[in-house]
C-alpha positions as CSV (number, residue, x, y, z in Angstrom):
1,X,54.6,-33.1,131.4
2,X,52.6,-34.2,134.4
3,X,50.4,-37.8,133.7
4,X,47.0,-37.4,134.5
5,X,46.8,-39.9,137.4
6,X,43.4,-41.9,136.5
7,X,45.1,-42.5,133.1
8,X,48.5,-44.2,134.0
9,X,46.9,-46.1,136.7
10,X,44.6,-48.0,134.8
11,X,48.5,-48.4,131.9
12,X,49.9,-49.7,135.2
13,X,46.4,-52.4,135.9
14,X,46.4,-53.2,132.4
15,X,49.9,-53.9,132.1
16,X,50.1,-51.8,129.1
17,X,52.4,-49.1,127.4
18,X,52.4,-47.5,124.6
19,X,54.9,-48.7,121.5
20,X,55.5,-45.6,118.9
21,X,57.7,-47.0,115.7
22,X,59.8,-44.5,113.5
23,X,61.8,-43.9,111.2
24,X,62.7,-40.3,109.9
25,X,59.7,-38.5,112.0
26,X,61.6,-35.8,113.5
27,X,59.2,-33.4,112.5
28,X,56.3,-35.2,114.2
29,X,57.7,-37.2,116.8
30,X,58.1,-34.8,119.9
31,X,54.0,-33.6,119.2
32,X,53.2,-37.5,119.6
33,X,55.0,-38.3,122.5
34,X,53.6,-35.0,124.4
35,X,50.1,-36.2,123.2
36,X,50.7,-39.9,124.9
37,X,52.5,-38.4,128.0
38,X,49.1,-36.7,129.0
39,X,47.5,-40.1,129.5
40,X,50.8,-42.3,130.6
41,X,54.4,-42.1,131.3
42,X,54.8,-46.3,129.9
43,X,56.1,-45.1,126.3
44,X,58.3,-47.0,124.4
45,X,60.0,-45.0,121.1
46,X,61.8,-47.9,118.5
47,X,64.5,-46.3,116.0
48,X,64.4,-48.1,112.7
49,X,67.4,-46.7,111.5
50,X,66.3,-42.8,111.4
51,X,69.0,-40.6,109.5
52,X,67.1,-37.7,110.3
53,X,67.1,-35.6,114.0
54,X,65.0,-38.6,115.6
55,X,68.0,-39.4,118.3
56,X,68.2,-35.8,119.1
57,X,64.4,-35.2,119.7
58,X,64.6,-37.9,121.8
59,X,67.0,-36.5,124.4
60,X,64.6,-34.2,125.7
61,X,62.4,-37.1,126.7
62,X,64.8,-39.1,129.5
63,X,61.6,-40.7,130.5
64,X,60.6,-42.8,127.8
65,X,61.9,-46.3,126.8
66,X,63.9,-47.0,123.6
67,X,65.0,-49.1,121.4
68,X,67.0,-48.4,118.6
69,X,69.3,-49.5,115.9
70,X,71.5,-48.4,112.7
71,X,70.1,-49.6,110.1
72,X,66.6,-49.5,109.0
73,X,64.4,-52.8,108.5
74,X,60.9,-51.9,108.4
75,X,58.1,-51.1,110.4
76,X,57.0,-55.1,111.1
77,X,61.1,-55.6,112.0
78,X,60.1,-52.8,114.5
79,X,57.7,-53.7,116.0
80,X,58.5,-57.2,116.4
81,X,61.3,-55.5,118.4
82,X,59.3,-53.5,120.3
83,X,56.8,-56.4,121.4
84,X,60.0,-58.3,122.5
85,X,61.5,-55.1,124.2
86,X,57.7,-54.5,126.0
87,X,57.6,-58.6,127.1
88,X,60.8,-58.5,128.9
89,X,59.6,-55.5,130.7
90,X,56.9,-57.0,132.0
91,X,54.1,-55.5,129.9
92,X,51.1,-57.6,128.9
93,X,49.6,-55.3,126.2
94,X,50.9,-52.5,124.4
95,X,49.1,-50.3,121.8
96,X,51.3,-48.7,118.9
97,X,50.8,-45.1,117.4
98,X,52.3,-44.4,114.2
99,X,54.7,-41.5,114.3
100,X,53.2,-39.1,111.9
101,X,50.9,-37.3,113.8
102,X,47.6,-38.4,112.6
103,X,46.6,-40.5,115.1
104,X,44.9,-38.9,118.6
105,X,46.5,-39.8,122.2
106,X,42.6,-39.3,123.6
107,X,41.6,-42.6,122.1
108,X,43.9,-44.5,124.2
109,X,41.2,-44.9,126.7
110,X,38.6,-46.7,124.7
111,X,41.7,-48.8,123.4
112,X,41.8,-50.0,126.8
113,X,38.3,-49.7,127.9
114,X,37.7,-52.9,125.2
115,X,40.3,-55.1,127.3
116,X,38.2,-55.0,130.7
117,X,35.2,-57.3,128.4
118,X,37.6,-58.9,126.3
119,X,40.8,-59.8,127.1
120,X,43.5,-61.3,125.2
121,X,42.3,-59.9,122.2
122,X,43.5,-57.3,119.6
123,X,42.3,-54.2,119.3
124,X,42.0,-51.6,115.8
125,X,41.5,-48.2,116.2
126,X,39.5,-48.2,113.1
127,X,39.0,-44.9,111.1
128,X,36.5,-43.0,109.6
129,X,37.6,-44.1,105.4
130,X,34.7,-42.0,104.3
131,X,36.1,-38.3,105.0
132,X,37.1,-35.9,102.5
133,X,41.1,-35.5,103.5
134,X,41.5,-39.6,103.3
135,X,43.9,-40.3,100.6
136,X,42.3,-42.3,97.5
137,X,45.0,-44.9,97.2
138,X,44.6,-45.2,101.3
139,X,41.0,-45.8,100.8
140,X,41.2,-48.5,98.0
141,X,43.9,-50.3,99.9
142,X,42.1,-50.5,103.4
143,X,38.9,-51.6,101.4
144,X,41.7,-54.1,99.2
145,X,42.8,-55.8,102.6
146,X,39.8,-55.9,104.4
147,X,38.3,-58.1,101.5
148,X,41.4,-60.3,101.9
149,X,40.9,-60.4,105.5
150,X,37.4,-61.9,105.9
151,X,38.3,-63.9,102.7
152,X,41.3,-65.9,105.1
153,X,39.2,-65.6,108.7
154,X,35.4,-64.8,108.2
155,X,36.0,-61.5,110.1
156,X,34.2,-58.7,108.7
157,X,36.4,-55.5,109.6
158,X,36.2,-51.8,108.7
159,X,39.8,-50.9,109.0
160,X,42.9,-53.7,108.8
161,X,45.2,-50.9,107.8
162,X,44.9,-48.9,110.5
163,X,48.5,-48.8,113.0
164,X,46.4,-47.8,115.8
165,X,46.2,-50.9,117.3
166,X,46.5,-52.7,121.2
167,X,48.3,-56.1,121.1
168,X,48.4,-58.8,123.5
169,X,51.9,-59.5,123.7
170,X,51.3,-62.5,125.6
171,X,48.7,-64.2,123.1
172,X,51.2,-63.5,120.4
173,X,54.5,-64.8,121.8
174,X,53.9,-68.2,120.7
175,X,53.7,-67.3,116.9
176,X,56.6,-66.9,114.9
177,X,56.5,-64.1,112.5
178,X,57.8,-63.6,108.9
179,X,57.8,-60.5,107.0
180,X,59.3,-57.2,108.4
181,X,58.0,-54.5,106.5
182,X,54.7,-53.3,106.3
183,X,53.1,-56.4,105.3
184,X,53.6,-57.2,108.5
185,X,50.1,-55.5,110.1
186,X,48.9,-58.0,107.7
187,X,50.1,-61.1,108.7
188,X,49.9,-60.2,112.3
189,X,46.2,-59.9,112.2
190,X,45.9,-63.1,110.1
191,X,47.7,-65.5,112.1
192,X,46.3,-64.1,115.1
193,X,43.2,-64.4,113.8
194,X,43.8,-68.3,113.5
195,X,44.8,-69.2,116.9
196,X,41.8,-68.1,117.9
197,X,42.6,-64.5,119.1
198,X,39.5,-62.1,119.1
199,X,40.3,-59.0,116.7
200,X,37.8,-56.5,117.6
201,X,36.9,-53.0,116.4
202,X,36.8,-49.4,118.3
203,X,36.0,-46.2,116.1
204,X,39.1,-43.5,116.4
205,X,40.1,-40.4,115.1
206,X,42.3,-39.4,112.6
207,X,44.2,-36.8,110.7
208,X,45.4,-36.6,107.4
209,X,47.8,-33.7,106.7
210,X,47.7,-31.3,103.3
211,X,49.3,-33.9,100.7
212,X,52.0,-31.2,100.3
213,X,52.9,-32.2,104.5
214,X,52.7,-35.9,104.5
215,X,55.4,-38.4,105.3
216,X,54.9,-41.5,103.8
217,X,58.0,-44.0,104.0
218,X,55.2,-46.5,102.0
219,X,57.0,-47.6,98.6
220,X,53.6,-48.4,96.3
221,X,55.8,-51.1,93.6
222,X,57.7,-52.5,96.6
223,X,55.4,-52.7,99.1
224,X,52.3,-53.3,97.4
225,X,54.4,-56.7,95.8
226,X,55.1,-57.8,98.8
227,X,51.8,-57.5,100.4
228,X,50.3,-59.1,97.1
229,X,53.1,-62.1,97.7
230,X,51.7,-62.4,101.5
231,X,48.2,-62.9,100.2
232,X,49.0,-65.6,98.2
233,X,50.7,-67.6,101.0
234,X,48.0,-66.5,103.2
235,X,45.0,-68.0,100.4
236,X,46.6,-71.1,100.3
237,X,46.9,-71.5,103.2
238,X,43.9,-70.1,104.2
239,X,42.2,-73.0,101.6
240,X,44.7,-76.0,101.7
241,X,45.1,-76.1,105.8
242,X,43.2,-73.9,108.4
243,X,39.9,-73.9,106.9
244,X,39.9,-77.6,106.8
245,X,41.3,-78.2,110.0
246,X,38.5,-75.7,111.6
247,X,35.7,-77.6,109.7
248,X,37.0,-81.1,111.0
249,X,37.4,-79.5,114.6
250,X,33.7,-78.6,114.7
251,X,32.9,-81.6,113.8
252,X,35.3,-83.3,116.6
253,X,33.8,-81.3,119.2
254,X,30.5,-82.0,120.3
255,X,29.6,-78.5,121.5
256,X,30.2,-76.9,118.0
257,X,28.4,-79.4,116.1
258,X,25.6,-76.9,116.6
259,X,27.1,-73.6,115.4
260,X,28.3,-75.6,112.2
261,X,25.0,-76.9,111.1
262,X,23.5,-73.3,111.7
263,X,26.2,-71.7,109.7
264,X,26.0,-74.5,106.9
265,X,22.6,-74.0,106.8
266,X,22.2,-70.2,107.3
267,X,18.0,-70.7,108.7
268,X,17.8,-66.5,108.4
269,X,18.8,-66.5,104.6
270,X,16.2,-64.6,102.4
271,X,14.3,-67.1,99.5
272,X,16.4,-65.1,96.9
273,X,19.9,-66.3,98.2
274,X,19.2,-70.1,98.8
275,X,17.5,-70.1,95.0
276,X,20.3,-68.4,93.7
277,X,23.0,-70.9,96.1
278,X,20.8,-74.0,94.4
279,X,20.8,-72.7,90.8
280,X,25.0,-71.4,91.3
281,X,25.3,-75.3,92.4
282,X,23.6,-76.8,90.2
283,X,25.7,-74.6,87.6
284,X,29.0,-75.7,89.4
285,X,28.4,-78.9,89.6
286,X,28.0,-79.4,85.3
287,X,30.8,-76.6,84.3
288,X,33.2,-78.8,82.6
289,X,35.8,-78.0,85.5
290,X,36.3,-81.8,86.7
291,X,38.1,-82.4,89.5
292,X,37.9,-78.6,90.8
293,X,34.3,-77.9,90.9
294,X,33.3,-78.5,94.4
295,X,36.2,-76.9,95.5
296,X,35.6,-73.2,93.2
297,X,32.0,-73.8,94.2
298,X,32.8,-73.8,98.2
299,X,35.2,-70.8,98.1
300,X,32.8,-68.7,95.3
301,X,30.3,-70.1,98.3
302,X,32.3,-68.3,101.0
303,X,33.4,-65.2,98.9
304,X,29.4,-64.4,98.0
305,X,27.9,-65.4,101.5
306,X,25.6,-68.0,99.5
307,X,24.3,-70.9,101.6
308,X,26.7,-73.2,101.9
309,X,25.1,-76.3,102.1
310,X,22.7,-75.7,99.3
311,X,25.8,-75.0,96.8
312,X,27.4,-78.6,98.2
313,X,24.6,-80.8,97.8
314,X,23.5,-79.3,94.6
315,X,27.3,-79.1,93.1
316,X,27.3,-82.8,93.4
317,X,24.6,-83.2,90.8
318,X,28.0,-84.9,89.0
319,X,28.1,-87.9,90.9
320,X,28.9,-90.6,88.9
321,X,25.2,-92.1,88.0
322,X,24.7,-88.6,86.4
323,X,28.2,-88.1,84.5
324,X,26.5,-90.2,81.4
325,X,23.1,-88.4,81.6
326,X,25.1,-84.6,81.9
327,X,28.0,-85.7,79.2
328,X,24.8,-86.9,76.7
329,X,22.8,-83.3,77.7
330,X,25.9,-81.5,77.0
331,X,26.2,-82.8,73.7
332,X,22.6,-82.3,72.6
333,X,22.8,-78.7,74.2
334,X,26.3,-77.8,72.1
335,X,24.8,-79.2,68.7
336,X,23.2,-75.9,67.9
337,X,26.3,-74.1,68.3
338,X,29.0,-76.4,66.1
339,X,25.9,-76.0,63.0
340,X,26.7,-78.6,59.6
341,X,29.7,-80.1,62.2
342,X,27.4,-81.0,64.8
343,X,28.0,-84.7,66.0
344,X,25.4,-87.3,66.6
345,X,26.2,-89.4,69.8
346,X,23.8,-92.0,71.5
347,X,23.2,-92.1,74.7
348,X,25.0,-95.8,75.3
349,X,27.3,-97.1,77.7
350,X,29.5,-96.1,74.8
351,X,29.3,-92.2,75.9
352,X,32.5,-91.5,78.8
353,X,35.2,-88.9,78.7
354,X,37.1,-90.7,75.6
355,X,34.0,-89.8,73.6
356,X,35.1,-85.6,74.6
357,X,38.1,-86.2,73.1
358,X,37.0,-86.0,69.7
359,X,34.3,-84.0,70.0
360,X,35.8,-81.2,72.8
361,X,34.4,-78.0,70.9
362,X,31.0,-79.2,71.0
363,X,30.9,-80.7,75.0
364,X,32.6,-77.5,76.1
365,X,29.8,-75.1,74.1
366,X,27.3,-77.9,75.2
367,X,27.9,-78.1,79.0
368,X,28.4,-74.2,79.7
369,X,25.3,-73.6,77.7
370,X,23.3,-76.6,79.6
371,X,25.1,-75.5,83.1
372,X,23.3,-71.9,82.5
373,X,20.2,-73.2,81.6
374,X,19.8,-76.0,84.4
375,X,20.6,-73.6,87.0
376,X,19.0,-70.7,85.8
377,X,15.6,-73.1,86.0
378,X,16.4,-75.1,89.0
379,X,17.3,-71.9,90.9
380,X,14.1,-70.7,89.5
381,X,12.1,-73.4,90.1
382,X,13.3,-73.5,94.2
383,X,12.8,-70.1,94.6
384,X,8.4,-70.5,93.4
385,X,8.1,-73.3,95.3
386,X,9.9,-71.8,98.2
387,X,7.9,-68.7,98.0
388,X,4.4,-71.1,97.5
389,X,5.9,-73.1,100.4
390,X,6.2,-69.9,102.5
391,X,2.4,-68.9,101.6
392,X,1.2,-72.1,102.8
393,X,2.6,-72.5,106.4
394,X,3.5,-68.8,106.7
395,X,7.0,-69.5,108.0
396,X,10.1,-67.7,106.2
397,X,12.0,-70.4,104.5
C-alpha cells in the first residue's frame, strides 16, 4: 500500500516509527498493519512467542521491521525489545499500537502533533472510558491505576491503561526496567514520571469488539497480583524516597522555592477545605498513633487534596509541651465511656505514657473521642472566623 507522503515525512522529521507488540493476533494483525501503512512505512512488528499464524501473516509484509522470538515473555519483555530494536535503528520516538484492532491508525498524527510543543515527553492516546461497549472490568481497572498513578507522581490522568502510547526512546534509555508483563505500562509511566519526563494526554479513538470476538491474553489472578505487587514497591517508594528527595530539591533550588510555598499553601483553596485541613490536623495530631501521625496525616493530605501546610502545622498540636495537657484531656474525655471503672488521674508531672499502661482502654476511648471533638470545633471555629474574616476585607481567604 502506497504511504501518503505528508505522513511519512513528518515519521522520517520526527524520527519516529511505529512499534506493534503480539502475540497470537493473527486474526487482527494484517488489518493493523494496513491501517498504519497508510500514514508510514517505519513499522516495527515484535513476536512474543506467537503459536498461532502470526509468522505467516507477516510474509506478505517484506516491508516492515521485526523482531521476534520462540518463547513468549510478555508484552513489557516486548516492548522493551522493541524500544532497543527501534534505538539501534536510529529512531528517537516510537508509538506502539496494540494488535487487536481497536486502536485507529488516524490518530497517529495528533500523537505526533504533541512532540512539536513538547518534546521528550510521553504521549497516551487516552480513550473515551465512558462508552457503552467499554468492558466493566476495563473501566474499574483504568480508573484503579489512574488513582495509583497521581497517588506516586501528582499527575492527574484520564487513561494509564491505554497501549496507545508515543515514547521517547531516548529519555528512557537511562532507566532500567523490571517487570515484563503487563505491569510493565505501569512502571514505565511511573519511573518516567520521576526523572522528570512530561506524560501528557491526547484524546483517541477506540474499539471494543462484541465480547464473543475479543482477544484478551490478560490473566485477571496473575496479572492483577502482579500489578498489585508493583504498587506496593512503587508506594514505598513513592513515600520513603522520591517524594522526599523532590521536597528537599525545592527547597535546594532557589527558583522553586516559590512553586513550593504556593503549593503548600494552596492561596485558591475554598474556606470549606482549609477548615476541614485544620480540624483533619488537629484530629491527626491527638489520634493515639504516636510516632506515625504526621506521616498518615501528610499522605491522607496528599490523597484528599487538603492544604497541606494547614494539616502540618496543626498535626503538631502534639509537641511535647502539649503531650501532658492531651494525655490528661484524653483521660477526662474516656471517663464516660469505661462508667463504675472509670479512673481518676491528676493532672501532675506524674501523668506520661507509663500512666497508659494501666489505664489503655480508657486513653484509647478518651483520645479518639477528644480527637473528634477538637477538630470537629477547631475546624469549625476556622472556618466562621474565616468566613467573618472574608466579610470584613472582602478578599477570599
Amino acid at each position: 500500500m502506497k504511504v501518503a507522503p505528508p505522513y511519512q515525512h513528518v515519521f522520517q522529521q520526527r524520527k519516529a516509527c511505529v512499534l506493534i507488540p503480539t502475540y497470537n493476533n493473527a486474526s487482527s494483525l494484517a488489518g493493523v498493519i494496513e491501517d498504519v501503512s497508510r500514514f508510514t512505512h517505519d513499522i516495527i512488528v515484535v513476536n512474543d512467542g506467537s503459536t498461532d499464524e502470526t509468522l505467516s501473516v507477516l510474509e506478505a509484509y517484506p516491508q516492515v521491521q521485526l523482531v521476534s522470538y520462540q518463547k513468549n515473555r510478555g508484552k513489557g519483555w516486548a516492548l522493551r525489545k522493541g524500544f532497543a530494536f527501534a534505538l539501534d535503528s536510529g529512531y528517537e520516538y516510537a508509538i506502539t499500537l496494540d494488535a487487536d484492532g481497536q486502536h485507529y491508525a488516524s490518530d497517529l498524527p495528533a500523537m505526533l502533533d504533541m512532540i512539536v510543543s513538547n518534546p521528550g515527553s510521553i504521549v497516551i492516546g487516552a480513550r473515551n472510558m465512558n462508552t457503552d461497549n467499554v468492558p466493566g472490568k476495563s473501566n474499574f481497572g483504568n480508573r484503579f491505576s489512574n488513582f495509583w498513578f497521581h497517588l506516586y507522581t501528582g499527575v492527574t490522568a484520564p487513561d494509564t491503561q491505554s497501549g496507545y502510547r508515543l515514547y521517547p526512546l531516548t529519555r528512557l534509555q537511562p532507566i532500567r526496567f523490571f517487570t515484563t508483563r503487563y505491569e510493565f505500562e505501569v512502571e514505565v509511566l511511573v519511573r518516567a514520571a520521576w526523572n522528570n519526563v512530561d506524560v501528557l494526554f491526547v484524546p483517541v479513538k477506540v474499539y471494543y469488539p462484541p465480547a464473543e470476538e475479543r482477544v484478551s491474553h490478560f490473566r485477571p489472578f496473575k496479572d492483577f497480583s502482579r500489578i498489585s505487587v508493583l504498587n506496593s514497591l512503587l508506594f514505598f517508594v513513592a513515600f520513603l524516597y522520591i517524594k522526599p528527595r523532590n521536597f528537599f530539591r525545592s527547597i535546594i533550588e532557589a527558583d522553586k522555592r516559590e512553586q513550593l510555598y504556593l503549593k503548600l499553601l494552596e492561596p485558591t483553596q475554598s474556606a470549606e477545605r482549609k477548615a476541614f485541613s485544620i480540624g483533619f490536623g488537629i484530629f491527626m495530631g491527638i489520634v493515639p498513633i504516636w510516632g506515625f501521625q504526621l506521616m498518615i496525616a501528610i499522605f491522607f493530605s496528599v490523597l484528599l487534596r487538603l492544604n497541606k501546610a494547614l494539616v502540618i502545622a496543626t498535626a503538631n498540636i502534639s509537641i511535647p509541651p502539649m503531650i501532658p495537657v492531651i494525655l490528661y484531656a484524653s483521660f477526662i474525655a474516656g471517663a464516660p465511656w469505661m462508667g463504675d471503672k472509670a479512673a481518676t488521674i491528676p493532672l501532675s508531672s506524674d501523668l506520661s505514657f507509663s500512666t497508659i499502661e494501666h489505664n489503655l482502654q480508657q486513653y484509647l476511648a478518651g483520645s479518639v473521642t477528644l480527637a473528634l471533638v477538637a477538630g470537629l470545633t477547631i475546624g469549625l471555629v476556622s472556618y466562621a472566623f474565616m468566613k467573618l474574616l472574608n466579610r470584613k476585607t472582602g478578599a477570599a481567604i
